[in-house]
ROPADREN-581945 format. One record per residue: x, y, z of N, C-alpha, C in turn; residue in three letters. Coordinates in steps of 0.02 Angstrom, whole numbers, plus 50000, padded with zeros to 5 digits. Each point is the difference from the previous one (the first is absolute). Layout:
N
XYZXYZXYZALA;...
***
This chain:
574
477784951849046499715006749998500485005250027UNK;500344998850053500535002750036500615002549947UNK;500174996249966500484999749946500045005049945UNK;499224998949996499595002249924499885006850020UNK;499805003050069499955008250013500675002350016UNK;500494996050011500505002749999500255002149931UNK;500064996349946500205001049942499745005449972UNK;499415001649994499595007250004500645005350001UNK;500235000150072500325006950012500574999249957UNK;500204996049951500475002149930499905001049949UNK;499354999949983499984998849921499845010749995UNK;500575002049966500035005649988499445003049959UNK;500075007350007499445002649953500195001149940UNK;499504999549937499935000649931500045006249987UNK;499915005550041499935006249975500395004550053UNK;500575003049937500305003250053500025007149969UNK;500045004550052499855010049959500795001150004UNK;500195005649946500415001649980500565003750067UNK;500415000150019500315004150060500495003449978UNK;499995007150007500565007449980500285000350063UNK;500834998549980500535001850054500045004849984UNK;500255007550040500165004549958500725001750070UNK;500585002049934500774999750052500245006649957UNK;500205007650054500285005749942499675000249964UNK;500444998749951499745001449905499604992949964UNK;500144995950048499694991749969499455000450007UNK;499704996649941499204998050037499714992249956UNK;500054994650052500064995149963499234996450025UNK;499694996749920499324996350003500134992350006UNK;499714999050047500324990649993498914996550044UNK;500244993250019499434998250005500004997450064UNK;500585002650046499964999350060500525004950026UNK;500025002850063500265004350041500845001549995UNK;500505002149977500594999850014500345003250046UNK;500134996850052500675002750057500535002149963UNK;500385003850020500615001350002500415000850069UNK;500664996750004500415003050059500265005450005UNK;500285002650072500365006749970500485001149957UNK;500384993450001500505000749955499905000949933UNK;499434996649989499735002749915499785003049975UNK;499895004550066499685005449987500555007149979UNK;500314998750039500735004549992500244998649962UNK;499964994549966500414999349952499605001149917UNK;499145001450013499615001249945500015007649994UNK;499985005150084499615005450016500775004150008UNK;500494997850013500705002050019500105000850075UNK;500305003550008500185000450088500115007650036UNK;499775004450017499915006950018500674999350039UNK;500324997050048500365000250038500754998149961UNK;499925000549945500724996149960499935005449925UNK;500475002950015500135006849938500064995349922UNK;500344993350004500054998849941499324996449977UNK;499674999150047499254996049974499395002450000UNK;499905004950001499595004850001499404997049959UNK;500235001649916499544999749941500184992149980UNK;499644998649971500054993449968499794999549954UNK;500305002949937499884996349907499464996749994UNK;499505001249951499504996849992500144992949986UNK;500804998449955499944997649955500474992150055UNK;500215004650057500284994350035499314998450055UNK;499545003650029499434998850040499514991949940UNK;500145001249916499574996749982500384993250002UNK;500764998450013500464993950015499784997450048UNK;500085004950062500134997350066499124995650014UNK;499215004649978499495000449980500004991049986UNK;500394999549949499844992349948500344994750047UNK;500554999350006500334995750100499494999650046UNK;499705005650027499504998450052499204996649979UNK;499895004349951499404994649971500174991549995UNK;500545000549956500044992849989500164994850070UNK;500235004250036500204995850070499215000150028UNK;499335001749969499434999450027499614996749973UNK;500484996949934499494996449962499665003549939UNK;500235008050012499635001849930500725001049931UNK;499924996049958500704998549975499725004649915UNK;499485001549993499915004049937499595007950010UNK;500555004050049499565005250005500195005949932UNK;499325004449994500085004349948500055008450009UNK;500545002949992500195006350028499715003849952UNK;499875007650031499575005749957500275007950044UNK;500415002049956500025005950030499645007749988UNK;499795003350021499655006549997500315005650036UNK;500325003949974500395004850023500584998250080UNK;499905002150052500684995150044499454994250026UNK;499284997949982499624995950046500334992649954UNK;500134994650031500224993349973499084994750033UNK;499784997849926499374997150015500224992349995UNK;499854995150034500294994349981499384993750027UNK;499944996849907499384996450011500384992650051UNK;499884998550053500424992750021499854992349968UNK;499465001449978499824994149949499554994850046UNK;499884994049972499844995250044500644996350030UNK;499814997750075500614998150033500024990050003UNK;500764998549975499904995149973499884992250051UNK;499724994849990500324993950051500094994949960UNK;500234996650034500534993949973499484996349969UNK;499964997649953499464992149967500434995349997UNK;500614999650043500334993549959500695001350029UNK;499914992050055500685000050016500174992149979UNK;500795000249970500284992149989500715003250025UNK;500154994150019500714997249983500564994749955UNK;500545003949987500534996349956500204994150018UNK;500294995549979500554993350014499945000550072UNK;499374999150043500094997550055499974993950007UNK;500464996450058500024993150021499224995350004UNK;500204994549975499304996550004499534998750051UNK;500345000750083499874999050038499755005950023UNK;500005006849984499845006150023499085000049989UNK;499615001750009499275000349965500005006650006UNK;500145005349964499915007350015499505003149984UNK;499414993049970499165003349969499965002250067UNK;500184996150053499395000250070500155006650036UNK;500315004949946500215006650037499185004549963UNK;499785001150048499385005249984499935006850046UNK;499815004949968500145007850041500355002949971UNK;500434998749907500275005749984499595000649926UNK;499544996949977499684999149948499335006950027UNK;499755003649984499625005550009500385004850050UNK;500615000350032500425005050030500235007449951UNK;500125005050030500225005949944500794997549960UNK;499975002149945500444998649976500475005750011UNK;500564997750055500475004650010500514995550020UNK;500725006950009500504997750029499954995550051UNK;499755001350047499724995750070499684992949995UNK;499514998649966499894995149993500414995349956UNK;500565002349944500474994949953500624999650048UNK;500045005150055500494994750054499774997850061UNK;499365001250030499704993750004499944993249982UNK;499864998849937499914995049963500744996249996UNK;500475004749978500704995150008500455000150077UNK;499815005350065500324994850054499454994050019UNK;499345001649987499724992750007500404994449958UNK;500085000649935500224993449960500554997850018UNK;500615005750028500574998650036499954994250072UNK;499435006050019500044993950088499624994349998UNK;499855000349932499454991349993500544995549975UNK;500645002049964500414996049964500584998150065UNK;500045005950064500684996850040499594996650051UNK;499304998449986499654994450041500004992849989UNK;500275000049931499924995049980500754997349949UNK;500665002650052500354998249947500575001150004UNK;499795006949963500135004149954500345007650040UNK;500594999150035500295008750028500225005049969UNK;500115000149927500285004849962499415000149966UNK;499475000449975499865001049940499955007449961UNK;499985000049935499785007349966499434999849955UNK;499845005050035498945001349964500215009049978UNK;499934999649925499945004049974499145002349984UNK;499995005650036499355003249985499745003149945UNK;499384999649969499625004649929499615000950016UNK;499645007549960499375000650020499965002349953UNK;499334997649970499765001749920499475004350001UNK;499995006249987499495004650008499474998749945UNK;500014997749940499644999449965499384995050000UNK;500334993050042499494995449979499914999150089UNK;500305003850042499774999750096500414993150006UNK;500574997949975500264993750036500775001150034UNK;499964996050049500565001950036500424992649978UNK;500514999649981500474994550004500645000550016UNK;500094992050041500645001250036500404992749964UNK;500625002949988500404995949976500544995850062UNK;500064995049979500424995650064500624997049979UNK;500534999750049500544997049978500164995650077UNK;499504994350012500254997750075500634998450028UNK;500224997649932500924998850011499824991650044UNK;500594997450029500004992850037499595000050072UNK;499774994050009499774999350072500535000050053UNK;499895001650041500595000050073499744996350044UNK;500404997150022500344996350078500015000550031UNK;499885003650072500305000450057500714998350025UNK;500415004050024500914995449990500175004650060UNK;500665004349998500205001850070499805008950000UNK;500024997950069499435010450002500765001650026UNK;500095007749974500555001950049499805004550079UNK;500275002450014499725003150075500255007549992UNK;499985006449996500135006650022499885003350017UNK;500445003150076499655003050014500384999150081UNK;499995006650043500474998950065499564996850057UNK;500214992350027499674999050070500384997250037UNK;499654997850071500444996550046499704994049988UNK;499554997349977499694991649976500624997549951UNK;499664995250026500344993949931499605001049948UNK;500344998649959499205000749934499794992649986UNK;500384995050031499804994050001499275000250059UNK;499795002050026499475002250052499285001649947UNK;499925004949932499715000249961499574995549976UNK;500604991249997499634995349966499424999550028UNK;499894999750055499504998750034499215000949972UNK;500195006949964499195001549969499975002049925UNK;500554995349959500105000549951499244994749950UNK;499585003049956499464998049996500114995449924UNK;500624997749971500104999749945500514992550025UNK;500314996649944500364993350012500605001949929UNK;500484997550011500535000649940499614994349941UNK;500255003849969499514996549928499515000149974UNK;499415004850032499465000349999499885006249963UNK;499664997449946499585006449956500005007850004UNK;500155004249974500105006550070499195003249999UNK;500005002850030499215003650014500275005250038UNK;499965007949985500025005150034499694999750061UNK;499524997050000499544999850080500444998150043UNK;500084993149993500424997950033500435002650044UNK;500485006749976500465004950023499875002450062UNK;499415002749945499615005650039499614997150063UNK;499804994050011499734996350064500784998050041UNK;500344998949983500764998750053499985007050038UNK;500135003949953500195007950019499365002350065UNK;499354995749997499385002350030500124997450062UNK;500264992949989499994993750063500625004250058UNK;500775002849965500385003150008499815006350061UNK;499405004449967499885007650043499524995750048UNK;499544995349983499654999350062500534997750077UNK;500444996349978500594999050067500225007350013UNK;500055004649979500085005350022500874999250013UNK;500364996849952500885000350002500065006849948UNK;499665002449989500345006449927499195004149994UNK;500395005749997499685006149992499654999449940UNK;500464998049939499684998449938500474993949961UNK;499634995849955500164995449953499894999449950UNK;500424997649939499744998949937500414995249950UNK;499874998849946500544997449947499815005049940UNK;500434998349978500015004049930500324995249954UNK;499805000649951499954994049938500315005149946UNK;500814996149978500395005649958500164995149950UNK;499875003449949500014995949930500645003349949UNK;500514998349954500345003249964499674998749948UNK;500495000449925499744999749940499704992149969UNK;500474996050031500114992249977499494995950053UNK;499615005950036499424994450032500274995650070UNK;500575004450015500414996350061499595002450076UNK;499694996650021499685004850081500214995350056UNK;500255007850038499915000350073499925003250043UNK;499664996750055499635000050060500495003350057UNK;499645006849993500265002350071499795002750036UNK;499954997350078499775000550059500435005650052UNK;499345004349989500505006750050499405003150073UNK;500265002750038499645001450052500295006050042UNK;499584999950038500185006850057499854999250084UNK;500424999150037499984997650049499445003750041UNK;499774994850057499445003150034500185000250074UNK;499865004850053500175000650059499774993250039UNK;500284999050060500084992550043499214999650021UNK;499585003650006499415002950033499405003249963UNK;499584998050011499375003849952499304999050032UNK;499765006550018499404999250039499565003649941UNK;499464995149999499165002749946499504998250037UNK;499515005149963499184998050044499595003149939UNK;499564997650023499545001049956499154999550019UNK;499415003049973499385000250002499494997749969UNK;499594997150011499374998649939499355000050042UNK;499524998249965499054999050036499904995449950UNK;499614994350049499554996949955499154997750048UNK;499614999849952499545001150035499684991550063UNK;500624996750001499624994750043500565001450044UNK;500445002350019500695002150047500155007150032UNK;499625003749947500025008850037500765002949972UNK;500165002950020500795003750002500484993150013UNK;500545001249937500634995950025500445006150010UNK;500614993950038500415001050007500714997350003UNK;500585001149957500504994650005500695003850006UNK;500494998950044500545002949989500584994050033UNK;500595001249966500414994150028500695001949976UNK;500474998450040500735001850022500394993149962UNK;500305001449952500384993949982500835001250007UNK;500604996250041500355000649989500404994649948UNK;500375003449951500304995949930500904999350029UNK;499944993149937500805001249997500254999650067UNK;499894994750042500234999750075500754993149970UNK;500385002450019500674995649982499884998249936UNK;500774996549970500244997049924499444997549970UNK;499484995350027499394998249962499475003850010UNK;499965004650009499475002649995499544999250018UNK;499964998750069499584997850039499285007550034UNK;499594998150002499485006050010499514998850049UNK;499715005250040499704999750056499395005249987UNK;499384999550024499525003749950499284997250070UNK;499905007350021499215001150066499725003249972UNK;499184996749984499625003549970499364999950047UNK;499705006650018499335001650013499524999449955UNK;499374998250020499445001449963499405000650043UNK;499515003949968499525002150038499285002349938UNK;499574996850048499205002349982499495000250054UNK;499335000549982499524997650045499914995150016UNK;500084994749955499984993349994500684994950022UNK;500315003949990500694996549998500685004350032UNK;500414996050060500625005450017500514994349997UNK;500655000849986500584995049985500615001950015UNK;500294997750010500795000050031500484993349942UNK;500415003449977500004993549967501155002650011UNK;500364993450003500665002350002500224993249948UNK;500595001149970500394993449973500675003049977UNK;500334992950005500745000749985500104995349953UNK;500385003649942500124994849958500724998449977UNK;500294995950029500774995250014500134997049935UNK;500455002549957500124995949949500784998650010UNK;500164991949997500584997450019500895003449956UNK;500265000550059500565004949945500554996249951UNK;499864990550025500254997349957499855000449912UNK;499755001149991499454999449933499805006449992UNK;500425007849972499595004649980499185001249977UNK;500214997649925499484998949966499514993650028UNK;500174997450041499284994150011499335003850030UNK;499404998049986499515002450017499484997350061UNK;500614996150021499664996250067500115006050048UNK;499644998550059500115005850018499394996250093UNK;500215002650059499595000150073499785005449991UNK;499405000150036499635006550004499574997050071UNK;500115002150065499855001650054499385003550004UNK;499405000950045499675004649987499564999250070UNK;499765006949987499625001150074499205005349965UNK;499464998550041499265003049970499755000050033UNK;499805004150030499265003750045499345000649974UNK;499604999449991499385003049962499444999150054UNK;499495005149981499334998750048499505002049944UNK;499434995049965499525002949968499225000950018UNK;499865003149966499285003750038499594999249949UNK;499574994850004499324998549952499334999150053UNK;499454998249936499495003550021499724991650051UNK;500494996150009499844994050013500474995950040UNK;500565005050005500514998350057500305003949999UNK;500654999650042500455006850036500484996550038UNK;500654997949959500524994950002500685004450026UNK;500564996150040500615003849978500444993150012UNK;500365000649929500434995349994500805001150006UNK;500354995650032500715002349974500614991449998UNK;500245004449961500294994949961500644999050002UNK;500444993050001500625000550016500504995949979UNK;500234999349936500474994549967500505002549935UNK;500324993649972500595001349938499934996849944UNK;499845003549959499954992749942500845002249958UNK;499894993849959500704997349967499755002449927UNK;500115004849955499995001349954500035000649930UNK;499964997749933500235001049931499654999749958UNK;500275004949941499684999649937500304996649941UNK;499864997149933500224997849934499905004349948UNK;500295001449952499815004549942500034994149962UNK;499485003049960499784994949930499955004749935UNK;499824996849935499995004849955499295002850007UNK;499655000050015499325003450004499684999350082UNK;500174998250028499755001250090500705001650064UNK;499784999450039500535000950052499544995050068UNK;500254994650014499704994350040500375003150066UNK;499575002450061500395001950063499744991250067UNK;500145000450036499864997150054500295000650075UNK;499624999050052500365001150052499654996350053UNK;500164998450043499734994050068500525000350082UNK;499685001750055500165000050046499445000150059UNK;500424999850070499314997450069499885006749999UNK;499455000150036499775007750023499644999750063UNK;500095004650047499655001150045499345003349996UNK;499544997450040499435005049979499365000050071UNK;499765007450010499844998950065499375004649984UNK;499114998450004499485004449973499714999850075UNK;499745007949992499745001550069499185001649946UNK;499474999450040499485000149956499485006150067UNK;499985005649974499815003650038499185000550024UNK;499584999049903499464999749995499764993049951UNK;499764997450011499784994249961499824992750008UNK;500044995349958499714994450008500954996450011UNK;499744994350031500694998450010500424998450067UNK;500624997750006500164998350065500285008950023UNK;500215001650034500365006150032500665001349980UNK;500494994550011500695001349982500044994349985UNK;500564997549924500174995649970500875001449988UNK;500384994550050500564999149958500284994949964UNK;500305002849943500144993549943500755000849994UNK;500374993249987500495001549958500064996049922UNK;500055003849950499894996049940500534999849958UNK;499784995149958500655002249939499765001049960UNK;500045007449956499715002249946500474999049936UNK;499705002249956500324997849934499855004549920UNK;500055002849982499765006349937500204996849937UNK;499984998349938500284997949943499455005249945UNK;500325003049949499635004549969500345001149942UNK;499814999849945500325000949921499745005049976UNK;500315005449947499745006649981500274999949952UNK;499615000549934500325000549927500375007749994UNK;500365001749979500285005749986499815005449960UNK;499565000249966499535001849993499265004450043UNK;500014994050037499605002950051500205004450042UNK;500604997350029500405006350019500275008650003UNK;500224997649920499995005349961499585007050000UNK;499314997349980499695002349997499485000650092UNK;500154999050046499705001250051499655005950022UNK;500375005349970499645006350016499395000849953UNK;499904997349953499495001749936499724995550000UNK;499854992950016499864991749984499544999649948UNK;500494997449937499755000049937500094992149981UNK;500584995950020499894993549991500614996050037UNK;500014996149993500234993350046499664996750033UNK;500334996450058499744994850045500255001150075UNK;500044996650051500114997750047499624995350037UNK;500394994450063499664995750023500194999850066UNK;499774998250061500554999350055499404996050038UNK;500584994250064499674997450020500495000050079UNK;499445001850032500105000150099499734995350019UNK;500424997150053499704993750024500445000450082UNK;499654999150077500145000250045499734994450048UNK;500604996850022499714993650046500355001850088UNK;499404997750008500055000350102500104991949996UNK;500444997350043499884991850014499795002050072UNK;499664996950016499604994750060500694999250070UNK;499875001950050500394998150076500615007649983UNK;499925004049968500375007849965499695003950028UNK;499875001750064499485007750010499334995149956UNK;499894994749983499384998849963499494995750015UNK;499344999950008499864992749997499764992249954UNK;500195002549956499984997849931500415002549931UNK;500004996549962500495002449927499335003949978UNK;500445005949982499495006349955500595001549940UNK;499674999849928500245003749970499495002649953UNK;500405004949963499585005649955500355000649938UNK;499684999849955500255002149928499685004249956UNK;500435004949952499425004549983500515000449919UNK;499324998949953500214999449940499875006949966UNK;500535006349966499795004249974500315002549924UNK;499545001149948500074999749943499805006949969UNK;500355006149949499825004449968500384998849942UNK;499615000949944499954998449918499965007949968UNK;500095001549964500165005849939500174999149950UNK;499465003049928499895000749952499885005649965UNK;500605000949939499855005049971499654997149944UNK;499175000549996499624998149949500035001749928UNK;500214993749967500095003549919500634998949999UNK;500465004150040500725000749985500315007849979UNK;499365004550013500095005949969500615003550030UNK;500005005349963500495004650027499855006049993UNK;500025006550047499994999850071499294993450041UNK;499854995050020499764996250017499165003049996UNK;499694998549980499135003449984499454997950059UNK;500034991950006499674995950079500424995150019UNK;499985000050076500484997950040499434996550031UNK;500094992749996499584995650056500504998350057UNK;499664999150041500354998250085499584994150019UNK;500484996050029499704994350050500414996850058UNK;499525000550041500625001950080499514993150022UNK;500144996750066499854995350018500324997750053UNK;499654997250050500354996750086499334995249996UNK;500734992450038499614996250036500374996150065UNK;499615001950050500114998750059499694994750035UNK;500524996050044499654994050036500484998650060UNK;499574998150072500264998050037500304991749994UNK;500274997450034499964990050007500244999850062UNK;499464996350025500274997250059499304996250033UNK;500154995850044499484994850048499635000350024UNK;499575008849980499475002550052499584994550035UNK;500065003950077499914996550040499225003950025UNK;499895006449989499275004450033500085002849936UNK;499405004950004499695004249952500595007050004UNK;500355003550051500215001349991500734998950047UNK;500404999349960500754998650041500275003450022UNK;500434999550047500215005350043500845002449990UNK;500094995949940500885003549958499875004549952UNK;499595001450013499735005349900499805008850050UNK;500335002850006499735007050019499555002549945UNK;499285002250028499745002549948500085006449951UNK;500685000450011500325006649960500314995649934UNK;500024994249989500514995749974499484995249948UNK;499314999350002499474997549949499745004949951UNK;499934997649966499855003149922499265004849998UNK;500225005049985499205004049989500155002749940UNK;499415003249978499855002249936499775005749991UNK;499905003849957499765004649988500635006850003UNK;499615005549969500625005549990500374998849934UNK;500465005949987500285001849933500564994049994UNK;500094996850055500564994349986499834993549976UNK;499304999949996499704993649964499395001349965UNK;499444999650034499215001949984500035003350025UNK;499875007749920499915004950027499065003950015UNK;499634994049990499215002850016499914996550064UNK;500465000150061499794998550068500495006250012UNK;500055001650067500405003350033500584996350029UNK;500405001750052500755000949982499774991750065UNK;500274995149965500024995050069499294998350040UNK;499325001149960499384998350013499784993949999UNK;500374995549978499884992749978500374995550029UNK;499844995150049499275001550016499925001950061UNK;499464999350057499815006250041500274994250062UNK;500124992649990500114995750049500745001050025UNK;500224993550015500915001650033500365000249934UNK;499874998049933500475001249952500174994149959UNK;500085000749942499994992549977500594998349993UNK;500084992249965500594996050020500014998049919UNK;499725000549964500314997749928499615007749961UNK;500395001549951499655006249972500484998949924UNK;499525000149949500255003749927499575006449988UNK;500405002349962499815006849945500555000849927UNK;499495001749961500155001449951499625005249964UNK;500475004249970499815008849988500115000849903UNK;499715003849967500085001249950499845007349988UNK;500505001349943500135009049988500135002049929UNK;499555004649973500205000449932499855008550001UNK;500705002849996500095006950002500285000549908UNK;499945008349994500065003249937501035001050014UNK;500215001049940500645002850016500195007349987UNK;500365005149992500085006250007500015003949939UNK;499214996749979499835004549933499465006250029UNK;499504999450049499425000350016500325008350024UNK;499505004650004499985007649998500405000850078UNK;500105003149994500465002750062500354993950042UNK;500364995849980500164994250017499684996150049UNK;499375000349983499604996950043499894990749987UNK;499954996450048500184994149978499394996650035UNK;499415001649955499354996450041499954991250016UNK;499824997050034500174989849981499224997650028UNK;500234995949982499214993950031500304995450055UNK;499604998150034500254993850036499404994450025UNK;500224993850023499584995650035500474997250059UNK;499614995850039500614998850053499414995750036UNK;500444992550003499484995850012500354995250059UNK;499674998250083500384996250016499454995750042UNK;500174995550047499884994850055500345000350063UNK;499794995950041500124999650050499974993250038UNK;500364996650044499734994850049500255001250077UNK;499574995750015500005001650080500544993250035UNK;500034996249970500414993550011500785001449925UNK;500514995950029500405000749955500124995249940UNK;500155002549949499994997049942499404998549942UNK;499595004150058499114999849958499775004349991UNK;499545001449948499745008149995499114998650010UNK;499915003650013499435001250015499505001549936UNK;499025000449985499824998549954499825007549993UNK;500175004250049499895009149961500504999649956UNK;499725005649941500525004849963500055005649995UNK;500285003950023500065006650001500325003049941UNK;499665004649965500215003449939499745007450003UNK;500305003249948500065007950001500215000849952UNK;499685002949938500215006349951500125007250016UNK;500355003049955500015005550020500425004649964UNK;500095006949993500385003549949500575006750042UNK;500315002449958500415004150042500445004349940UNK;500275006050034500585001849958500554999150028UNK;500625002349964500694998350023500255009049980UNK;500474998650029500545007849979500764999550008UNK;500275000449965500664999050016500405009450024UNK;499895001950047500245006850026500644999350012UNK;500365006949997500755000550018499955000150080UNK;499584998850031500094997150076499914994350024UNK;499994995149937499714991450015499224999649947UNK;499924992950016499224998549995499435000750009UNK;499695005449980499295000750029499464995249960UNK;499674997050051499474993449974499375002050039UNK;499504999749948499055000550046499874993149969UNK;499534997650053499744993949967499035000850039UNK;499424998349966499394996150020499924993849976UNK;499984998450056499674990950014499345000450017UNK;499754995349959499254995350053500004995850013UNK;500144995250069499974993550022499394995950015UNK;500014994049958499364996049994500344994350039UNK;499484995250026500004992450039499684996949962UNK;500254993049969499714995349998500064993950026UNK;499404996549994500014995150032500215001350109UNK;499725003750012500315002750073499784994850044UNK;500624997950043499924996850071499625003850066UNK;499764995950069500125002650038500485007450029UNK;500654996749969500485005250014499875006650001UNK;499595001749920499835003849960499605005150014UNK;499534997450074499365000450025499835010650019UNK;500355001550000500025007450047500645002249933UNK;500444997449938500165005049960499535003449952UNK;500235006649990499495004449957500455003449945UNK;500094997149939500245000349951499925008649966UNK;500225004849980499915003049973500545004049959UNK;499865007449986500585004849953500494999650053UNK;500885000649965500434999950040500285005349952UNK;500245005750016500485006149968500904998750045UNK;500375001349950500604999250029500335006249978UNK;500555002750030500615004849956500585000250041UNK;500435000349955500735000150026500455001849973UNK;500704999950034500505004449941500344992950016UNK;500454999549948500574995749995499904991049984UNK;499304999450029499764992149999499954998149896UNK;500464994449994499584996549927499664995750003UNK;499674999249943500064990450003500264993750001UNK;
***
């Protein structure tokens, strides 16, 4: 139903009244409103301020007249003059019935391009239509190609002719451009493998991986083709100062006011070594966070890399009031593949929880060895700011041994999974399903109901925009916190056809809980719920309503009260 009143607000009206521009001496009938700029206007009406442009010829006003119509889509207008008045019928204004393409590659599907078939038939939309066919062909291939554009006024079809020319390779990038790096240092976040298929993305994600290190002001390649189909790759840049301080703002409604700003120093000696203190701050949440990241100077390009690190944090929920800080190095690296990038990293850590308000022992110190392993299709990547499709998976896992600051072996593992689909295959993408997912479990020999190595800042709760969003933020459950927890979330948003780029979605979001590890408990907690999206030139703005239902409820359960949950925020996706 949601769907169905939305669609409503497009289906245009059948009846439209006639609209008189009237410009000087023009006076033109068309069946919708015509703008003009100033420039066309001066150049229909002449220019008072310019002796030679004063007057303007009827006979050149009815040229210039036939250019601007047709750049509006009205491509058969009918002129009438009456003494100096120029009457001009604009006709009906035309749209496309019919888009194909020429000798495209078999592997291309260019039906699944929809949004230029009922568009005005103008200049604008027939190069539309061919840098789309262009950037769909160097996705898949194809870096030179030529798409000759038509537009047939008679029968509303637009056709584009193709000449993809050969598939490309990946082979040697050159480098230009003045620095004090090695450009062997680059490899590092090179998102592509020699030999591998070329894909423009690709580039364009190195060049991304590139500015986020903050070594160059700006990056790019440029893809240069001669006559005989010969290309190459060249990598040019603009150096960036040793130092770079940003901050930044947002609200969301389970955190209040953020806040983030952080000092990174780049480019510390021949490898490029970087040092980077970041603040953060909310109601809920304040952080200190520092790291150094050591990449060995034997091995430019290797992507191994120490990273040292130091973390403060103290959080403030409605169910404890923790401050943690944190103190260790893990050992570092990533793999490039043709479609993911496999990272991993593992080292001890210090860790020391003071528990201000809550269930739980008072102060807990641990020392553990943690461990991160996490794969990200490139794709997903890619697309991170917009999340239209890919994958990712990652899995944390942290063990305390026993006679360590401990009195028993504790460890923790937490399984986390997000899926993306562009449904159909369309293009620009029409529905985008999402499916995000965590599962968490303690192991170890419990000895009492509750143990005294687990700070209750450190067990699994639920609820809020980070899992189930029809509980509130960390409501689940109301006891010390559970010890095994899944969730699994589902999302089926519109893509950026919908009126003012509004991107309304559905969701469900369904999880469990146990109070012992490795077991879940016989509640289920679930929540539907709907929301819009926005993609703003200041980030993400997201609203969401939830309603959270119990079934099957435990004891546990006994004193939760399920109801509407409203969320909003800038910058958060799915």
């Amino acid at each position: 139903m949601l769907f169905a009143f939305f669609l409503t607000l497009l289906a245009p009206s059948s009846l439209q009244a006639a609209e008189i521009t009237k410009l000087c001496n023009v006076e033109i009938r068309s069946g919708k409103e015509i703008d003009f700029s100033q420039t066309e206007e001066k150049w229909l009406c002449g220019d008072p301020d310019s002796p030679n442009w004063q007057q303007i010829p009827i006979p050149q006003q009815r040229l210039f007249l036939t250019a601007f119509l047709q750049g509006r889509g009205f491509h058969n207008p009918v002129f009438r003059q009456e003494g100096t008045t120029l009457f001009v019928e604009a006709g009906p204004e035309l749209e496309v019935k019919a888009f194909t393409v020429q000798s495209a590659p078999p592997e291309w599907r260019w039906q699944k391009r929809w949004g230029i078939v009922g568009e005005t038939m103008n200049p604008k939309t027939l190069e539309e239509a061919s840098s789309w066919s262009e950037r769909q062909l160097q996705q898949r291939g194809y870096p030179c190609p030529l798409v000759t554009p038509q537009a047939f006024t008679d029968t509303g079809e637009i056709r584009l002719g193709v000449l993809a020319g050969l598939p490309y390779h990946f082979g040697e990038v050159e480098t230009q451009g003045q620095s004090d790096l090695d450009p062997a240092i680059l490899e590092r976040f090179t998102a592509f493998r020699p030999g591998q298929l070329f894909d423009i993305r690709l580039l364009e994600l190195t060049s991304n991986r590139i500015l986020q290190e903050d070594l160059y002001l700006s990056t790019y390649y440029d893809v240069l083709c001669d006559r005989t189909q010969n290309v190459q790759i060249v990598r040019r840049f603009v150096p960036a100062l040793p130092r770079l301080f940003t901050a930044g703002a947002g609200f969301d409604t389970q955190r209040g006011v953020l806040g983030r700003a952080t000092m990174k120093w780049a480019r510390l000696s021949k490898a490029a070594n970087s040092l980077e203190v970041t603040l953060f701050g909310s109601f809920r949440e304040q952080s200190l966070v520092s790291r150094f990241h050591y990449h060995f100077p034997s091995i430019l390009s290797s992507r191994l890399k120490l990273v040292p690190q130091f973390s403060l944090r103290r959080e403030v929920e409605d169910q404890y009031n923790t401050i943690t800080l944190n103190l260790g190095s893990n050992l570092a690296h990533s793999w490039e593949f043709e479609d993911l990038r496999l990272a991993a990293e593992a080292g001890p850590l210090f860790e020391r929880v003071t528990t201000i308000r809550g269930d739980g022992p008072r102060h807990v110190d641990a020392i553990r060895l943690v461990t991160k392993t996490s794969a990200m299709s490139h794709l997903f990547e890619y697309y991170l700011s917009d999340p239209r499709e890919g994958w990712m998976v990652s899995l944390e896992t942290s063990t305390q041994f026993a006679a360590v600051l401990s009195e028993q072996n504790v460890h923790r593992g937490v399984l986390q999974h997000q899926l993306l689909w562009n449904v159909g295959g369309w293009e620009p993408p029409f529905l985008i399903l999402g499916w995000r997912g965590l599962l968490g479990s303690y192991f170890f020999n419990q000895r009492s109901p509750l143990p005294a190595d687990i700070p209750t800042s450190q067990r699994f709760r639920l609820g809020g925009d980070d899992d189930i969003r029809g509980f509130s933020r960390k409501q689940l459950p109301t006891g010390p916190g559970f010890l095994t927890m899944l969730y699994q979330g589902f999302e089926l948003r519109t893509g950026g056809w919908f009126p003012l780029e509004l991107q309304p979605f559905l969701f469900l979001d369904v999880a469990k809980g146990g109070e012992a590890p490795r077991k879940l408990s016989h509640a289920t907690y679930y929540a539907p719920g709907l929301g819009l999206r926005y993609n703003s030139p200041i980030g993400t703005i997201r609203a969401s309503l939830a309603r959270g239902f119990i079934a099957r409820p435990t004891a546990l359960d006994a004193t939760t009260e399920p109801g509407l949950q409203f969320f909003f925020s800038f910058g958060r996706e799915f």
